[in-house]
Each structure stands twice: as C-alpha cells, then as structure tokens.
C-alpha positions in Angstrom: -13.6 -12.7 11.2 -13.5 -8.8 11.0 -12.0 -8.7 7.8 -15.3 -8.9 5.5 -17.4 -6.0 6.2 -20.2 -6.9 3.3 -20.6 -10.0 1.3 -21.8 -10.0 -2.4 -21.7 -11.5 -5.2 -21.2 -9.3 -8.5 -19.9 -9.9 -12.1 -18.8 -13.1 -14.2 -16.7 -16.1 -13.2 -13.7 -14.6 -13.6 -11.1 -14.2 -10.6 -12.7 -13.4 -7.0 -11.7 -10.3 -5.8 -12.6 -8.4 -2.3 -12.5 -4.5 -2.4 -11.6 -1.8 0.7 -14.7 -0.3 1.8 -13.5 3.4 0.6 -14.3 2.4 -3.0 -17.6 2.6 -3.7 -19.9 -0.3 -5.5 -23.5 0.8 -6.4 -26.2 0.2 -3.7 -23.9 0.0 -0.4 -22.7 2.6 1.6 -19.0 3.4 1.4 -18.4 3.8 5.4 -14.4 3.3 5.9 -14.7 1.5 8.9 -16.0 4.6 10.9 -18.9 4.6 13.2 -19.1 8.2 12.0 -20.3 7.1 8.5 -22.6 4.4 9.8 -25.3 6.0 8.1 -24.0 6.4 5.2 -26.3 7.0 2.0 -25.2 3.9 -0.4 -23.2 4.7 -3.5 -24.9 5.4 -6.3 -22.6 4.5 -9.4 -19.7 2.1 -9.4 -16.4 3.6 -8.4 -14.4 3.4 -12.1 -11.8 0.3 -10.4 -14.8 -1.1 -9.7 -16.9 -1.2 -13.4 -13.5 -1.8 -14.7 -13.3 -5.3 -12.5 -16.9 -6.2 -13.5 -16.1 -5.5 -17.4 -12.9 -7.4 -17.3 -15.5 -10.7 -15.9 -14.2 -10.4 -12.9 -16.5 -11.7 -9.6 -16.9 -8.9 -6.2 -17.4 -11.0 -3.5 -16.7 -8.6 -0.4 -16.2 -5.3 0.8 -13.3 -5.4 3.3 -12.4 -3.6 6.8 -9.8 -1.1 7.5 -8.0 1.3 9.8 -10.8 3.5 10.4 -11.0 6.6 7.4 -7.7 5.3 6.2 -5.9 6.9 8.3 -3.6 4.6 10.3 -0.8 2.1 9.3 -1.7 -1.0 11.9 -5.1 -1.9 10.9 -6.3 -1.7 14.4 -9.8 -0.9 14.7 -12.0 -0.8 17.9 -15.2 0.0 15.7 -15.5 -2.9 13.4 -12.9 -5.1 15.0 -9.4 -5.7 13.8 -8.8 -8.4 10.7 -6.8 -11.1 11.8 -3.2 -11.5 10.2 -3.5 -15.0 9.0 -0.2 -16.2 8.5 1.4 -14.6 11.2 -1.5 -14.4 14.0 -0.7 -12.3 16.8 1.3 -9.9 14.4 -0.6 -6.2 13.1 -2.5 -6.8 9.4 -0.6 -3.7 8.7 -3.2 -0.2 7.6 -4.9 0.9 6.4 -5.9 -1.7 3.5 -6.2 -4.5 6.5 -8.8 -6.2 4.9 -7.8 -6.5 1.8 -4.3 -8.0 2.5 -5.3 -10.3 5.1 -8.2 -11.5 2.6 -5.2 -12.6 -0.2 -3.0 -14.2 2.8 -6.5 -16.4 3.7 -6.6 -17.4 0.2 -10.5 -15.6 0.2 -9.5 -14.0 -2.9 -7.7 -14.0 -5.7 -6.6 -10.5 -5.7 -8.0 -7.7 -4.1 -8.1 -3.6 -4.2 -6.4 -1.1 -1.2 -5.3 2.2 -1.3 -2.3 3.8 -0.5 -2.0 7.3 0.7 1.2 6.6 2.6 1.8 3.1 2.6 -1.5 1.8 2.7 -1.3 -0.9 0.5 2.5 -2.5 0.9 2.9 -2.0 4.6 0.0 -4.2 4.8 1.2 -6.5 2.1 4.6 -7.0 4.0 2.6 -7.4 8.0 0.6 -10.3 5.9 3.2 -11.7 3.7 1.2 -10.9 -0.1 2.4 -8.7 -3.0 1.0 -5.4 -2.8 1.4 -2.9 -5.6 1.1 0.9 -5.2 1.1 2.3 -8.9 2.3 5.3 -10.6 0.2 8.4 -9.4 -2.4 8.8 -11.5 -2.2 5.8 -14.1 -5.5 4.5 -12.1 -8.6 5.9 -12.1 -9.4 7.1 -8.0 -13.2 8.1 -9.2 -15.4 6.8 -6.9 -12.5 6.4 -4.2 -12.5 8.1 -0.6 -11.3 11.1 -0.2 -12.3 12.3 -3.4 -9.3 15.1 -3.6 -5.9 13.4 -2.8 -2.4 14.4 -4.1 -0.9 11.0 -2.7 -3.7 8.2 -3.1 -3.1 5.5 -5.6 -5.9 2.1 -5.6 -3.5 -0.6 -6.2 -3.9 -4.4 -5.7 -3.0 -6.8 -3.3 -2.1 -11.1 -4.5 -0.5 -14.1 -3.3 2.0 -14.2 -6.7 3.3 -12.1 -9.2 1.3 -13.4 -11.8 -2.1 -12.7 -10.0 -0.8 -9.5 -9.3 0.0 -8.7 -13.4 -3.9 -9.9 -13.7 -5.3 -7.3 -11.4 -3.5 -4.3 -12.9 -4.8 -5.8 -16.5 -8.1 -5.9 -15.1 -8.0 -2.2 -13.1 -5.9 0.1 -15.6 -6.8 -0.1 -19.5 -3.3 1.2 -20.2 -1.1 -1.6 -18.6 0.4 -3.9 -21.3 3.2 -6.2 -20.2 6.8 -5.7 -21.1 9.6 -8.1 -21.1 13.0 -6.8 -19.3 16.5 -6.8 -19.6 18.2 -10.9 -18.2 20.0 -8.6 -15.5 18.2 -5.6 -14.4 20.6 -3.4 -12.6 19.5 -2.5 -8.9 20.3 0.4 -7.1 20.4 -0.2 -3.7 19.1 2.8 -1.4 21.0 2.8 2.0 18.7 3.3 4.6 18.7 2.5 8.8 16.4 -0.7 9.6 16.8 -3.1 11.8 19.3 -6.3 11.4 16.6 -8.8 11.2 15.0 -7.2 8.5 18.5 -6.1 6.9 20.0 -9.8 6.8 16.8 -10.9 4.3 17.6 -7.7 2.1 21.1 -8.4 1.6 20.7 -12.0 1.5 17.9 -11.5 -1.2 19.8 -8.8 -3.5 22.8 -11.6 -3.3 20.6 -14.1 -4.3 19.5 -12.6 -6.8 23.0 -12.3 -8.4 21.7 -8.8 -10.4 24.2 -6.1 -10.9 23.8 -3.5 -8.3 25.3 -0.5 -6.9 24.6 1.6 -3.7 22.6 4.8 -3.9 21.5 7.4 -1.2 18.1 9.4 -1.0 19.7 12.5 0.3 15.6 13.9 0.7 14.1 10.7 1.9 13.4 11.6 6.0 12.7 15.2 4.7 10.1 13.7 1.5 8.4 11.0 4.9 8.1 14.4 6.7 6.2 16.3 3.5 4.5 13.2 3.1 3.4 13.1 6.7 2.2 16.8 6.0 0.4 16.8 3.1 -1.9 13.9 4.2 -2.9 15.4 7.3 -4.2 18.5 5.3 -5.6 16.2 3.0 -7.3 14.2 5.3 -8.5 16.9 7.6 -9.9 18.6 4.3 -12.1 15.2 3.7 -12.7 13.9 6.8 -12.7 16.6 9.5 -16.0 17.3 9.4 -17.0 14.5 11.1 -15.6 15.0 14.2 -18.7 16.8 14.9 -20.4 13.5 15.4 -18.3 12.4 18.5 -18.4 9.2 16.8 -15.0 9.0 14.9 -12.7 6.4 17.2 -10.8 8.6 20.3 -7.0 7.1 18.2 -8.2 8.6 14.6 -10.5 11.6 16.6 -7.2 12.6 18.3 -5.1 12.4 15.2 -7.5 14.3 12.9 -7.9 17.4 15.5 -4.3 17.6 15.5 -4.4 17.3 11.5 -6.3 20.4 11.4 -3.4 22.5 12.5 -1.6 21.8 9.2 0.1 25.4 7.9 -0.4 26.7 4.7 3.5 27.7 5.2 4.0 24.0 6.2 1.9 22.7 3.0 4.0 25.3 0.7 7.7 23.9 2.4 6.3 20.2 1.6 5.4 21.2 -2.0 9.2 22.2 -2.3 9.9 18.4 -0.8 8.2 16.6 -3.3 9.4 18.9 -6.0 13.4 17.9 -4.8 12.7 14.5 -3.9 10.6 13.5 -7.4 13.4 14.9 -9.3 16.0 13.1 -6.6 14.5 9.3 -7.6 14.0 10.5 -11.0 17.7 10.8 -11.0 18.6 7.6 -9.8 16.3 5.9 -11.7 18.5 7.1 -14.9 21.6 5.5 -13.1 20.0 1.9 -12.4 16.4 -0.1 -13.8 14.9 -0.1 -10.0 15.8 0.8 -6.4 15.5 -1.8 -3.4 14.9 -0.9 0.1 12.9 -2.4 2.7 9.4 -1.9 2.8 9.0 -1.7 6.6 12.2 -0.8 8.9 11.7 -3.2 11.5 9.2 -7.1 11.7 5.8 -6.1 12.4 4.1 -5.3 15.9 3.0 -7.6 17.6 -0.9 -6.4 18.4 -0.2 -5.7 21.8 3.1 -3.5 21.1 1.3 -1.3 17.9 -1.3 -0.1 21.3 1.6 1.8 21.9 1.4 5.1 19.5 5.1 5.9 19.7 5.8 2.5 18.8 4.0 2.9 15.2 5.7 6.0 14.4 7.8 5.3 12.2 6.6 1.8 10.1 6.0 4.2 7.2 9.5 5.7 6.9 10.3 3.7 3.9 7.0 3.8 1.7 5.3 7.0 2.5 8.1 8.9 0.5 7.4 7.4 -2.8 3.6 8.3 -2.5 4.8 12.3 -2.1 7.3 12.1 -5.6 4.4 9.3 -7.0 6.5 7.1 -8.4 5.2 3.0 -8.7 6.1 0.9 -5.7 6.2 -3.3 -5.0 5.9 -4.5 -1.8 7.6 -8.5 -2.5 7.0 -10.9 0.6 10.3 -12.6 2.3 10.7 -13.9 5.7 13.6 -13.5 8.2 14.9 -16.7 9.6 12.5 -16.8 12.2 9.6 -17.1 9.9 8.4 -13.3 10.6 7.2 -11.5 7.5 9.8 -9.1 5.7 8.9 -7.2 2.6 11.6 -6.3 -0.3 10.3 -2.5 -1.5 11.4 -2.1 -5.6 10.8 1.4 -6.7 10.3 2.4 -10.7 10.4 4.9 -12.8 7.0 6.9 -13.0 5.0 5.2 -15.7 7.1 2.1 -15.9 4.5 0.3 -14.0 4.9 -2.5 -16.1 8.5 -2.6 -16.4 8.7 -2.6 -12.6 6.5 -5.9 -12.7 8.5 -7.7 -14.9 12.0 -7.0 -13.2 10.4 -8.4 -9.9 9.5 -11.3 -11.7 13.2 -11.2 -13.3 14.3 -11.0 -9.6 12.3 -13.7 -8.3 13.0 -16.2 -11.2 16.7 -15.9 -9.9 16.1 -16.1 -6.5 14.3 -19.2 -7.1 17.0 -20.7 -9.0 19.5 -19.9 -6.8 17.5 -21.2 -3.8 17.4 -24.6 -5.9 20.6 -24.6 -6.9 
C-alpha cells in the first residue's frame, strides 16, 4: 500500500485520523510526495490543524501520499507509488489528497485531513466514494500547510458519513458550532454539461430528495475554472518552482511547473476581475435558494490506464475548482451510478455557512433515505 507514507502514533484515544503529508507534524519532514523534498529538514512545530486534532484527543496515526506537490487531480504518482482506490480498484484515487481519501474508503481512519487548492479534497472524495468537505476560505487555520502563501487552499476533511465528517470540522475549526436547518431547504440547481451517467444520479438524487428546487446558471463558471486554473499556477510556481533545479521533481509535475512559470501579471490581474464577478455571481444565488447542487466531477472516474493520458484529465476539475477562486464552502456527497461507479453530488454554501451547508446535506440525505425505503 502506497497510501501511508509514515506511521505514528500521536495524541489520546479519541477518533483515528491520517493527515496529507503537506501539513506538517513536529519531528518529520513535510515532503509532498516529491523526490525533490526527500531531504527535507523535519517540521519543527505542529501545523495549527494539527495541535488542534491532538487538543481535541484526537489519535495521528499516518501521514498520507499524494499527487506529487499537490499539483495534480489523479493521484498518480511514479515517486512514491500511486494509493490504491479501494472501493473501486482499477479507478484513479482522485488528487491530490489521494491518500487521505483512499485511507477513509479502507476504513484506516476515522476521518482524515487534505487540501484543496482546486479540487483537491472532493474530486478525490467522489473517485473513492467518501464525503469530502472543502470549507469556507479562510475559517481554517492553513499555518503549517504547504505552500505557505495560497489565495485558493482550504485543509478540509475527508469521512465515510456525515456525522464523522461534523466531528472533524469540531475538532479542526474552534468556530464551527452546529446549526439545525429549515425541513425543506430549497436547492438551486446549477445547469452545467456532464456526462449522462453521472447526470441520471443527480437528477434522480435531487428527485429523491423531494426538496423544492429551481434551476440556476453560473453565467462566470468556465471563465472562474479558467482564473482558477491561473492563479494556482502562479501560486504554485511562486512555492514550488524552485525546485526544479534539482532535476528531481517527477517529468508530469516538472513539465507542468515550467509551463506554470509563464503565468502573466496581466493574466493574474484579468483572473482577479474573475473571482471578483464570479464571488459576487454565487453570492447572488445563494440569496435566491439555501444551497446549489452540481456534480462534483463531469464524467465517472479514469480508469488508471486512461488518466496516463494528459488530455484525458483536463477537465475533471471543471466543476470544483471554481468555488475555490470565489471561496465559498463546498461538499463532495458520495452516490453511485447504476453500474456501481462512484458519482459525487457537489452542494455549494454561502461563505461562512459552513455549518449550515452540513446540516442541509444531512436534511438531504435523511430524505433520500426515506424515500429509498419507502
């Protein structure tokens, strides 16, 4: 298994949890699943998620793998090997918190921490069938986190229920206190192009769930997965560039990261105008209904052989990455097509409403349960 990159064992007897290896825990090196950081000095204070998790009783058992420097979306990784996708083997672990997801869907841990710069934590979530939770920019603390300076990342936890999920954000941001929601939400529905496998479970799931909804459209969105798309390659080129000098950074990120480095202040200052439209654009729909719903991924994940292919990955992100350039809170929820292939139902909040974003997917699922029983 290249999903654990370092066991340990740290903290009470509260819930297990494995962390992605660009947060650091005293006394090991943070290395992001690069060669290029092999030689990392280890960390010399707890990243803040981290202390927080030890405070709240909680017991570190791993460090987990990723797509190398964060900075992929199919986990793939030549260097440390690439974590299996346990329920679905053959399929991508989705990137780059591949570890962390896969850990949750092999029941290793009770919950455990990602990070999402673009997707990072719910495309993974829907490739492995878990909850994955990308929170409101800023509500938790990134100290401690790889890259130090982001405008997108968010640490955000991955579990195999709602309720484990609710646990994790307790235990990682002091300010989250559970709310209790409207019996019937409304959703807005954001019409977007995916594929009709995925599309069936969507509808069938928003019908299920017999909550008032009404169609919306995202004017910005392709333009906001474009900014997005910009403003992490500067970002990540700003953190990470330098070690391309090594020659030791994998040829797929190497290749990416050079390319990075022709990022435009003119294109940075045209993305800045992208998030500014596109916040306010969700903002505004967000007044209209209580959450939007949109896939997480367009299409079923890649099989491992098929994500090889570069021009096949473009594109997994289109429907995530966008909410990490306006920052508001995003839940990956896991359903499955009728083949049994992993699908994941996207519910964007309000920024701040963290908790209020929780409880309506809980509201959701409740009904889809009942109506799958009844």
């Amino acid at each position: 298994m290249t999903l654990v990159i370092e066991q340990l064992s740290l903290g009470g007897d509260g819930p297990t949890v494995m962390v992605k290896d660009t947060i650091d825990i005293a006394g090991l090196p943070t290395r992001a699943s690069s060669q290029a950081l092999a030689d990392a000095a280890p960390a010399t204070v707890h990243a803040d998620v981290v202390q927080a998790l030890l405070d709240k009783g909680c017991r570190l058992v791993a460090k987990t793998s990723l797509h190398e420097l964060a900075f992929g979306t199919t986990g793939i990784n030549h260097w440390t090997g690439t974590a299996p996708n346990p329920r679905f083997p053959g399929r991508i672990p989705g990137g780059s918190s591949s570890g962390s997801a896969a850990a949750v869907a092999a029941g290793l841990a009770d919950f455990s921490l990602g990070t999402d710069t673009g997707g990072s934590v719910r495309i993974p979530a829907c490739c492995c069938g878990v909850f994955g939770f990308k929170p409101t920019f800023g509500r938790v603390s990134r100290r401690g986190v790889m890259p130090t300076h982001s405008s997108l990342d968010c640490v955000g936890p991955f579990a195999a229920s709602l309720p484990m999920l609710v646990t994790a954000m307790l235990a990682i941001d002091p300010t989250f206190k559970p709310v209790s929601v409207p019996n019937t939400p409304r959703l807005g529905i954001v019409t977007v192009q995916a594929s009709a496998a995925v599309q069936r479970v969507i509808d069938a799931a928003i019908a299920g769930s017999r909550l008032p909804s009404e169609t919306l459209a995202l004017p910005s969105l392709k333009a906001a997965y474009d900014a997005g798309m910009v403003v992490i390659n500067r970002e990540t080129f700003d953190a990470c560039g330098h070690l391309l000098e090594t020659g030791k950074v994998g040829a797929d990120i190497a290749a990416r990261l050079a390319a990075a480095g022709n990022t435009t202040a003119a294109a940075l200052a045209q993305a800045e105008q992208v998030r500014v439209q596109f916040s306010a654009e969700v903002d505004a729909a967000l007044q209209q209904v209580d959450v939007l719903v949109l896939p997480t991924m367009p299409d079923l994940p890649l099989t491992l052989a098929d994500a090889a292919d570069t021009q096949a990955v473009l594109g997994m992100t289109a429907f995530v990455r966008p909410f990490n350039l306006s920052g508001h809170p995003a839940l990956s929820i896991p359903l499955a097509s009728a083949e049994g292939l992993p699908v994941g139902l996207q519910l964007v909040g309000a920024k701040d409403a963290d908790e209020q974003l929780l409880a309506i997917a809980g509201r959701l699922l409740e009904r889809l349960y009942a109506s799958h029983e009844g």
